[in-house]
N, C-alpha and C positions, 0 to 999 in steps of 0.2 A: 804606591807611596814608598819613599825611598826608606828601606829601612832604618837610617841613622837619621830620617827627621823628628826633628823634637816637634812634639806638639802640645808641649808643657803654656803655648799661647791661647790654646784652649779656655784656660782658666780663666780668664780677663773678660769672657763673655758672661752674661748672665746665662742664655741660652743656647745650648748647641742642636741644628737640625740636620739630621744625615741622610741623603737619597741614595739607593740602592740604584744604578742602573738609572741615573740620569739623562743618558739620551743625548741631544744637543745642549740641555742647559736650560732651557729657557723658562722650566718651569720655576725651577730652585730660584734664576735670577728675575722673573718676577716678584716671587715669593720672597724676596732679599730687596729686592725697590720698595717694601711696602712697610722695610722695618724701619721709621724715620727717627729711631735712637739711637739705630745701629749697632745694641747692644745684646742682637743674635749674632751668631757666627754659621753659616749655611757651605756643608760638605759634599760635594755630589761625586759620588764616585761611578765610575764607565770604564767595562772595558776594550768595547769598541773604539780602537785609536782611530775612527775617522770622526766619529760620533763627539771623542771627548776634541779632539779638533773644532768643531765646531763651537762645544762650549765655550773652548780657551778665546772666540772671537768675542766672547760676550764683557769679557774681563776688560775692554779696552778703556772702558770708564773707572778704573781703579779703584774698584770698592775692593777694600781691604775687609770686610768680614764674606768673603763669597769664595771658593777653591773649590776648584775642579781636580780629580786624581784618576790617570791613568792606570787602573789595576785592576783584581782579581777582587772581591767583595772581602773576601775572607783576609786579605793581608791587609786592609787598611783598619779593619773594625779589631783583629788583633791589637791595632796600636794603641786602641781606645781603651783608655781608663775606665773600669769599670764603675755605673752610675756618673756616667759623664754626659750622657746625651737625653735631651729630652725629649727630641720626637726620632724615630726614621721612618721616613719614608718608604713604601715597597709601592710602586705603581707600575700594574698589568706589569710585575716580575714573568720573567722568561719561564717557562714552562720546566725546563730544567730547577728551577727553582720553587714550584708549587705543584705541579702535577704529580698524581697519586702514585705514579708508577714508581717514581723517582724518590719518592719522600726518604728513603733511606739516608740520601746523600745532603739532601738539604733542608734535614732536621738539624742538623749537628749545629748550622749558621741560624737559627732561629734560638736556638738555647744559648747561643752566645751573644747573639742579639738583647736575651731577657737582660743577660748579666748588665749590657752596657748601657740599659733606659735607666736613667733616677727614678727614684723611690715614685715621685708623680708624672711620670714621664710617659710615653705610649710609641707602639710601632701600628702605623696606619697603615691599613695592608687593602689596597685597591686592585680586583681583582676580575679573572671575568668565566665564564661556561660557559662553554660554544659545544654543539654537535660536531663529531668527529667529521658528518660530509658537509658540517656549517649548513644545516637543514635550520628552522624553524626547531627552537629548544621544546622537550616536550618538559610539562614543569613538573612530573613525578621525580625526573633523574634530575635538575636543576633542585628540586629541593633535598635528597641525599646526597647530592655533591655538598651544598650548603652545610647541611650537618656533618658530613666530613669533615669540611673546611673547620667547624667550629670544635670539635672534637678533638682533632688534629692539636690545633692550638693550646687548645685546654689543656689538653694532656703534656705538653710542652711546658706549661708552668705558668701563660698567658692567661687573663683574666678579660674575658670578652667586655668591653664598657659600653658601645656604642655597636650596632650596625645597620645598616642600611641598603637598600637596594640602588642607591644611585650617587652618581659623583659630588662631592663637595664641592660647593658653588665657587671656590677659588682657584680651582683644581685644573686647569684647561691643559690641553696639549694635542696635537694630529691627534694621537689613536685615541684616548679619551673620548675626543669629539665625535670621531668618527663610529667609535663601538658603539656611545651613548646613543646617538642616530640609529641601530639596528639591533632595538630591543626585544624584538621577536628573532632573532639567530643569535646575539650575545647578552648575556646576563649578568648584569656588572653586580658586583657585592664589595662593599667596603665598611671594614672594620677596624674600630680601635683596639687595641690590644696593650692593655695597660699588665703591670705585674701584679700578684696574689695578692 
């Protein structure tokens, strides 16, 4: 996002929803044909420039509440007013972004994350464990990974409201469908994570 864009247009929506790692688009802009008031505004940020290439194909019908942003996660959520968003989106985040090794680096984007949900707002975090040689999950380590995941969060400042072992029925995309298909090697979990 460019840093001198205003996005003081924000305000004029009732609803703001943010995807981390949108992908080609497609899911956000289903999820944007289904608001018939038009009075969400849907943000999908990628930094894959082929990836948000693709999005920017979905824009040709000129819906004015839907943007695509070519960036880093961290520079666009910067921009965001705090208690301005009411959902974000995290779907099957990059590994860099949720695996245990790593958690040093992308904790800091999840605390800044709390700050930017309204008071009733939530970050759905759709997620998955796999076997490191993608074998058949054994479910002792599947359910300490879970408690990690949940722990994690918690300690974050995140208030678990909802979770579940499987995709929300509006939720489609390739790898979604394809993970949800091979339930015995991937282990989807997805949670709401509303504030304290």
């Amino acid at each position: 996002m460019d840093q001198s864009m205003d996005i003081s247009f924000l305000a004029k929506y009732d609803k703001v929803i943010v995807e981390l790692g949108c992908g080609d688009g497609k899911l956000l802009y289903r999820l944007s044909n289904k608001d018939e008031n038009g009075n969400t505004f849907y943000l999908g940020i990628e930094m894959d420039p082929s990836e948000y290439s693709k999005s920017c194909l979905l824009l040709s019908n000129v819906r004015c509440n839907l943007l695509f942003v070519n960036s880093p996660f961290e520079n666009v959520i910067d921009k965001l007013p705090d208690y301005s968003v009411d959902e974000i989106l995290s779907i099957l985040p990059h590994p860099k972004y949720i695996d245990r090794e790593k958690e040093r680096f992308w904790k800091p984007l999840y605390r800044t994350l709390l700050h930017k949900i309204k008071k009733n707002g939530h970050l759905l975090l759709i997620t998955e464990y796999t076997d490191e040689l993608f074998s058949p999950v054994i479910y002792d380590e599947y359910t300490n990974w879970k408690e990690w995941i949940i722990e994690t969060f918690t300690d974050l400042g995140f208030c678990i409201g909802k979770l579940t072992e499987e995709v929300p029925p509006d939720y489609k995309s390739k790898y979604l469908d394809l993970f949800s298909n091979d339930q015995e090697r991937i282990k989807i979990l997805t949670l709401y994570l509303s504030k304290n």
